[in-house]
C-alpha angles and dihedrals in degrees: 000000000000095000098055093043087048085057096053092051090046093050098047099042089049082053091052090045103057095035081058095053084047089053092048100052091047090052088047095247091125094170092060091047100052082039084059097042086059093055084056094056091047088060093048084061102047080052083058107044090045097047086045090058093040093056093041100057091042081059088045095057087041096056097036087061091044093058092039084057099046086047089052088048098045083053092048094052095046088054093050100053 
């Protein structure tokens, strides 16, 4: 759940960042603008590193069950035999 609220708030303030970049360029204020452009990219970041974890984790509780069932199974085997 906090990752998927994190990731709203990433994605719309990367949106009002960069509609505000836009805003700022067309005014002439070009600083503000790049300055603007980089706090997109900062955002971008903060999609990828969540999305990255997120996945990560998702990989980490896969593989955790796969290897609980293969040790149940080898248990299994060596009191059958």
């Amino acid at each position: 759940m906090k990752s998927k609220l994190a990731m709203i708030i990433y994605i719309l303030f990367a949106i009002a960042s960069f509609f505000f970049g836009v805003h700022m360029f067309k005014m002439g204020d070009t600083l503000r603008g790049i300055l603007f452009m980089v706090a997109v990219a900062c955002w971008g970041m903060c999609i990828y590193n969540n999305s990255g974890t997120a996945r990560r984790q998702k990989q980490r509780i896969a593989h955790s069950g796969q290897s609980a069932m293969t040790s149940k199974k080898s248990k299994n085997k060596s009191k059958s035999r």
